[in-house]
C-alpha positions as CSV (number, residue, x, y, z in Angstrom):
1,X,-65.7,25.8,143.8
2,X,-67.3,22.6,145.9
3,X,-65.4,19.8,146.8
4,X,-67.0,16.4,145.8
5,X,-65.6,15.0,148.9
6,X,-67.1,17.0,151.3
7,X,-70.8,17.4,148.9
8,X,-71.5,13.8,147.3
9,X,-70.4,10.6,146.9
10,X,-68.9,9.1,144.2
11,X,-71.5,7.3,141.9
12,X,-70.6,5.0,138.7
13,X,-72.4,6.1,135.5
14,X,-74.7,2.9,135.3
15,X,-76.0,4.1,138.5
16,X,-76.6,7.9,137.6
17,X,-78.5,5.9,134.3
18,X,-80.5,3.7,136.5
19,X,-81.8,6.4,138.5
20,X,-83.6,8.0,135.0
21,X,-87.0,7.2,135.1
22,X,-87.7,8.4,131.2
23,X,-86.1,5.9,129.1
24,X,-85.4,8.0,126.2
25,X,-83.6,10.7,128.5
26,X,-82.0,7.3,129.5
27,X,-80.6,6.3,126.1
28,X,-79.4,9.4,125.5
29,X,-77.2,10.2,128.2
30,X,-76.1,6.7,127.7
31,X,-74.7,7.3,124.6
32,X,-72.6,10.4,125.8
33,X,-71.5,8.8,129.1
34,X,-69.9,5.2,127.9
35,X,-66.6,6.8,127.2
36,X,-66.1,8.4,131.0
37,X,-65.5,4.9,133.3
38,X,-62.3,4.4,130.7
39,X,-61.2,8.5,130.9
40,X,-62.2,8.0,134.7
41,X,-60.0,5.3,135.0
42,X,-56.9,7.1,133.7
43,X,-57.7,10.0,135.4
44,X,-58.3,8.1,138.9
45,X,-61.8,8.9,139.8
46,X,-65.1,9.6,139.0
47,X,-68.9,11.3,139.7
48,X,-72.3,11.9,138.0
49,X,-72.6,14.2,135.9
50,X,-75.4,16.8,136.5
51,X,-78.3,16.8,133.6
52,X,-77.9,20.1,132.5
53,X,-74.2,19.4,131.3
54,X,-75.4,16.6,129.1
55,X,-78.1,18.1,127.7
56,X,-75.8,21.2,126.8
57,X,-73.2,18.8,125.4
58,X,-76.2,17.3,122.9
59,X,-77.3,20.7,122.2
60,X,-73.8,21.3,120.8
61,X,-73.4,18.7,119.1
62,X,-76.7,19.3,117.1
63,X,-75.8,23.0,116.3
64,X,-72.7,21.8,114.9
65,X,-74.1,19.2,113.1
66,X,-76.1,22.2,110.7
67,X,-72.9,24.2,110.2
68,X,-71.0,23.2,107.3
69,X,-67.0,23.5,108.0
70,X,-63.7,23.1,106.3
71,X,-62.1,20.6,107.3
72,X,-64.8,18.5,108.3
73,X,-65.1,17.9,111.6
74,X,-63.9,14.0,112.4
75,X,-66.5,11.4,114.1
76,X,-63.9,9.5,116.2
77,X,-66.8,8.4,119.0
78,X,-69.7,7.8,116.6
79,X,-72.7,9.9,116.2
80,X,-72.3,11.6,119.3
81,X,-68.7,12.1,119.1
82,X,-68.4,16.2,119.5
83,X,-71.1,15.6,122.5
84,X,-68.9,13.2,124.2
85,X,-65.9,15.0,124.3
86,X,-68.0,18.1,125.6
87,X,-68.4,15.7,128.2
88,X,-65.3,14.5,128.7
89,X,-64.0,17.5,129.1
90,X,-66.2,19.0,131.4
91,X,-66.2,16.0,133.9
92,X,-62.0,16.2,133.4
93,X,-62.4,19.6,134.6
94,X,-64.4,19.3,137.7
95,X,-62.3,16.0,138.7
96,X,-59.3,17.9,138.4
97,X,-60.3,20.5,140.7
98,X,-61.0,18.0,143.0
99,X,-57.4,15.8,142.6
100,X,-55.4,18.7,142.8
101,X,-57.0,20.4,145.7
102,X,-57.8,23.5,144.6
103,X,-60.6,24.5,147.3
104,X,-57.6,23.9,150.1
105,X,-55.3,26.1,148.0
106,X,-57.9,29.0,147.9
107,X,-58.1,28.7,151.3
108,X,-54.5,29.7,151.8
109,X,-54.1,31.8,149.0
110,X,-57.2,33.5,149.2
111,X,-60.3,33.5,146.6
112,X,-59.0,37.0,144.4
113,X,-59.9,36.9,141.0
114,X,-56.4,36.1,140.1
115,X,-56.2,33.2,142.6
116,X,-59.7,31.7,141.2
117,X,-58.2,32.6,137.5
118,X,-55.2,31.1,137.8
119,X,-56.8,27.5,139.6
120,X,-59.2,27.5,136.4
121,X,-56.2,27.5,134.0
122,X,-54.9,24.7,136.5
123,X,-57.9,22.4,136.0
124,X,-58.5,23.7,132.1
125,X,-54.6,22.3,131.3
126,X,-55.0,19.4,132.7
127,X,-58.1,18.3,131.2
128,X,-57.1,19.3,127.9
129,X,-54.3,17.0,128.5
130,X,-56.0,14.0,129.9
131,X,-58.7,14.0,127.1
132,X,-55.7,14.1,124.5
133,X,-54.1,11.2,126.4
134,X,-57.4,9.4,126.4
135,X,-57.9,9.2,122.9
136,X,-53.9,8.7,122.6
137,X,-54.5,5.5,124.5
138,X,-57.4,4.5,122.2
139,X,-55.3,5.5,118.8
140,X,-51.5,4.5,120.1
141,X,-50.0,4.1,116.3
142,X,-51.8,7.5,115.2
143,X,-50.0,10.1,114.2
144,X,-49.9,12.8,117.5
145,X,-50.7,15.9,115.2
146,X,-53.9,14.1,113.8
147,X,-55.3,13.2,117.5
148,X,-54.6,16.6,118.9
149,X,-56.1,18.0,115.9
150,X,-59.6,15.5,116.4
151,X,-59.8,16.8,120.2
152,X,-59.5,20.3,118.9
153,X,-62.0,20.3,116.5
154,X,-64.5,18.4,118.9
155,X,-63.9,20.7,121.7
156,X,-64.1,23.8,120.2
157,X,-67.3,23.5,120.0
158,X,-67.7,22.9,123.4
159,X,-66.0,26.5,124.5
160,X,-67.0,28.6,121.3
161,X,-70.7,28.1,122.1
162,X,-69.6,29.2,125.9
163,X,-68.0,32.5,124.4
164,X,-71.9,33.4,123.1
165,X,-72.7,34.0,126.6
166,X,-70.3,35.9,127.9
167,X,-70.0,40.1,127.1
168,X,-68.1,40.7,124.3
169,X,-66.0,43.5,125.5
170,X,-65.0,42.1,128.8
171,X,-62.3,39.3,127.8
172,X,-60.5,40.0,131.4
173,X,-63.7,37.6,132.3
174,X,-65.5,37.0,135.4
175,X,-65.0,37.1,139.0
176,X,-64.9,33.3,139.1
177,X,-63.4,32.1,135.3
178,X,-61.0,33.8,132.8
179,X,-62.6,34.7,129.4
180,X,-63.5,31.9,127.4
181,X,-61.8,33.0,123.9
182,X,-59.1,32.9,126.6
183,X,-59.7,29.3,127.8
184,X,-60.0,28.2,123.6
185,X,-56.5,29.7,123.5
186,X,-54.8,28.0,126.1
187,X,-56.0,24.4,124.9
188,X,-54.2,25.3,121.6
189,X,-51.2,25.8,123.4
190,X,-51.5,22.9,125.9
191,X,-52.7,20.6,122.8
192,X,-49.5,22.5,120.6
193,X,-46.9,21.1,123.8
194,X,-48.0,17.8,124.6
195,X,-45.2,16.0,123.2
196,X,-44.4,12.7,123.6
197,X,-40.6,13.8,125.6
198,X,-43.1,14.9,128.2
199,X,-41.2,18.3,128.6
200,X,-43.2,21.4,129.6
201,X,-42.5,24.4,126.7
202,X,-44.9,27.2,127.3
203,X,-42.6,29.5,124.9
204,X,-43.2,27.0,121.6
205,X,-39.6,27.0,121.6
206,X,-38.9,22.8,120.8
207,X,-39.4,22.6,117.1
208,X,-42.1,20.3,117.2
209,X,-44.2,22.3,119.7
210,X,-43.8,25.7,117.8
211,X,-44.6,23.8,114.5
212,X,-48.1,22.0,116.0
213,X,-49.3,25.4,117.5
214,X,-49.0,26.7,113.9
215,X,-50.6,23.6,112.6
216,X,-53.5,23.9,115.1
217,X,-54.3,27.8,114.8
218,X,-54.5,27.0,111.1
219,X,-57.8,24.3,111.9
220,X,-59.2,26.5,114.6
221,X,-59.5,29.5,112.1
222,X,-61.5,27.9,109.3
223,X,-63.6,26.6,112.5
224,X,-64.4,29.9,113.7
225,X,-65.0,31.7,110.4
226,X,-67.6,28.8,109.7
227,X,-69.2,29.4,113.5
228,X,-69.3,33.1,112.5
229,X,-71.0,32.8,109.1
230,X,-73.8,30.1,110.0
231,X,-74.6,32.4,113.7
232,X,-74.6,35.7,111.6
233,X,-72.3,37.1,114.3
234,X,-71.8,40.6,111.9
235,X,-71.0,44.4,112.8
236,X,-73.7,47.0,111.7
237,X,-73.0,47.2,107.9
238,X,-72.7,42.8,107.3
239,X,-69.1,43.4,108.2
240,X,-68.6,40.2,110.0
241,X,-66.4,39.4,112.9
242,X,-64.9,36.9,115.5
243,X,-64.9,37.3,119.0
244,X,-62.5,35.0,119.1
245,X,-59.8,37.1,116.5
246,X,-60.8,39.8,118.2
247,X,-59.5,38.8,121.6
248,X,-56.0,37.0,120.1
249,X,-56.1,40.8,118.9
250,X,-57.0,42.6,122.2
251,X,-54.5,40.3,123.7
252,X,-51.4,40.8,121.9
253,X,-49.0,41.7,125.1
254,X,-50.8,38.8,126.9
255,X,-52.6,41.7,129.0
256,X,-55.2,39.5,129.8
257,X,-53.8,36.5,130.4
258,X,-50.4,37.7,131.8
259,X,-51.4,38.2,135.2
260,X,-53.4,34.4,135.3
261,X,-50.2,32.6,134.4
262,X,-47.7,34.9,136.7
263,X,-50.6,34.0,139.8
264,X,-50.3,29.9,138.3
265,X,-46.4,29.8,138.3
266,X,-46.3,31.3,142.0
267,X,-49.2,28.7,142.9
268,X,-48.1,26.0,140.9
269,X,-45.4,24.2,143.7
270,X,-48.4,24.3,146.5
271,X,-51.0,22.5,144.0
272,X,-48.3,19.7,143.1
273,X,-47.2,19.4,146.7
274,X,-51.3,19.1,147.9
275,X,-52.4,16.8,144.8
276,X,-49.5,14.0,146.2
277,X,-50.4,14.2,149.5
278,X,-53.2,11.9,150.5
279,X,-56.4,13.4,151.6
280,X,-55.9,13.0,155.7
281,X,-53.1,14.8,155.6
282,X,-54.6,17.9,154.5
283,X,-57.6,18.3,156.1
284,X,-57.2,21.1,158.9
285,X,-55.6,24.8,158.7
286,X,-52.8,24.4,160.5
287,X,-51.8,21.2,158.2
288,X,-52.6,23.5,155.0
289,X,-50.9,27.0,156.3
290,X,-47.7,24.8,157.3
291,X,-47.6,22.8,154.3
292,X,-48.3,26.5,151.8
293,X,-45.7,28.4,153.9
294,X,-43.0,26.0,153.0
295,X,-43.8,26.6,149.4
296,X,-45.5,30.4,149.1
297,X,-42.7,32.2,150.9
298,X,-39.1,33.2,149.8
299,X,-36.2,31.2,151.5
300,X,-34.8,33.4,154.6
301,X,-31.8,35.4,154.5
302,X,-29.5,36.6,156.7
């Protein structure tokens, strides 16, 4: 994964837009960037966003514009509202690997596929978190149930429309990125916990949590059935299916997703210790081997 310190320079939207010579392309990618200076702002930073990313986020937001859903899918944004937070998302995601470090904790961990799983779930979690807090900030007196619900039902677009291009039967993912179906599942469960007592509960064990994870599976279901019906997604025979039931089925004993958030707990303490650190003071080996020994090996014994 790059660093954006190391690779570009940070650029304000209005500049990304000014350097768009069609105006129409322009327009557009106005529309879907005028929410990210005030997400960037609560987030602490920001870059431009490449052109393939918006035009992917408009893409989904047409596709799920045709495919009739129950509930209906809430407009929070405006027209472009499912766009937008495809965007907001995605940039969340890529800032977040940058904030927290991630490229210098590969470094000392290693890049194995449970290292680069397990720093994906990092920066997934917290921009599943920020974007609810975003729109938290623009709804304060809204009821939290309702606004986690409104990010869900925007971003699943977002990742269900990833899942199509990834194999069906290989939900341990790739070299690089957990499953998808995977990544859908763990923003219910970060959306489900983010409670205003601000107390991690990855079991669902606090009432509230438990009850909003129930609350939440029950509007992502009636979203994938309709995704499912309107792609004509079906087993020989018209015998349709979900890739996405399929891999809550596959994954029952967490097999999949087990060994991502064992590698993220023993990670974790390095990738808080790095992100409040400023940046000069871990910019060499030495600094980054001293600072992960302190925090990646058991305390001696005599």
């Amino acid at each position: 994964m790059p660093d954006p310190d190391n690779e570009r320079r940070p650029l304000p939207p209005v500049e990304f837009l000014n350097s768009i010579e069609n105006k129409n392309q322009r327009t557009r990618y106005a529309v879907l960037l005028e929410r990210l200076e005030p997400l960037a702002k609560l987030i602490g930073t920001i870059y431009p966003a490449p052109d393939g990313l918006l035009d992917q986020c408009l893409m989904v937001d047409a596709r799920a514009s045709t495919i009739k859903h129950s509930p209906a899918t809430p407009q929070p944004f405006g027209k472009f509202s499912i766009a937008k937070m495809g965007v907001m998302w995605a940039y969340a995601h890529e800032l977040f690997h940058f904030l927290r470090r991630h490229t210098l904790v590969e470094k000392h961990f290693g890049n194995e596929v449970s290292t680069k799983h397990a720093l994906e779930y990092d920066a997934d979690l917290c921009s599943v978190a920020s974007l609810y807090r975003y729109v938290q900030s623009q709804n304060p007196t809204c009821n939290p149930l309702l606004l986690k619900r409104v990010v869900l039902m925007n971003l699943y677009w977002t990742l269900r429309m990833m899942i199509d291009g990834t194999t069906v039967n290989d939900f341990g993912g790739s070299q690089t990125h957990p499953y998808v179906a995977a990544r859908l599942t763990d923003a219910v469960g970060k959306l489900a916990m983010l409670n205003d007592t601000q107390t991690p509960d990855p079991n669902f064990e606090n009432p509230t949590t438990h009850l909003h994870c129930g609350k939440l599976m029950n509007i992502l279901m009636p979203l994938e059935l309709a995704y499912v019906k309107a792609s004509e997604n079906s087993q020989s025979g018209g015998v349709e299916f979900s890739i996405v039931a399929e891999f809550a089925q596959a994954n029952m004993e967490l097999r999949f997703t087990h060994h991502r958030h064992k590698r993220w707990d023993e990670i974790s303490p390095l990738i808080e210790k790095f992100a409040k650190l400023p940046r000069s003071m871990v910019d060499n080996e030495k600094t980054i081997a001293l600072v992960g020994d302190n925090f990646s090996l058991p305390p001696y014994r005599n």
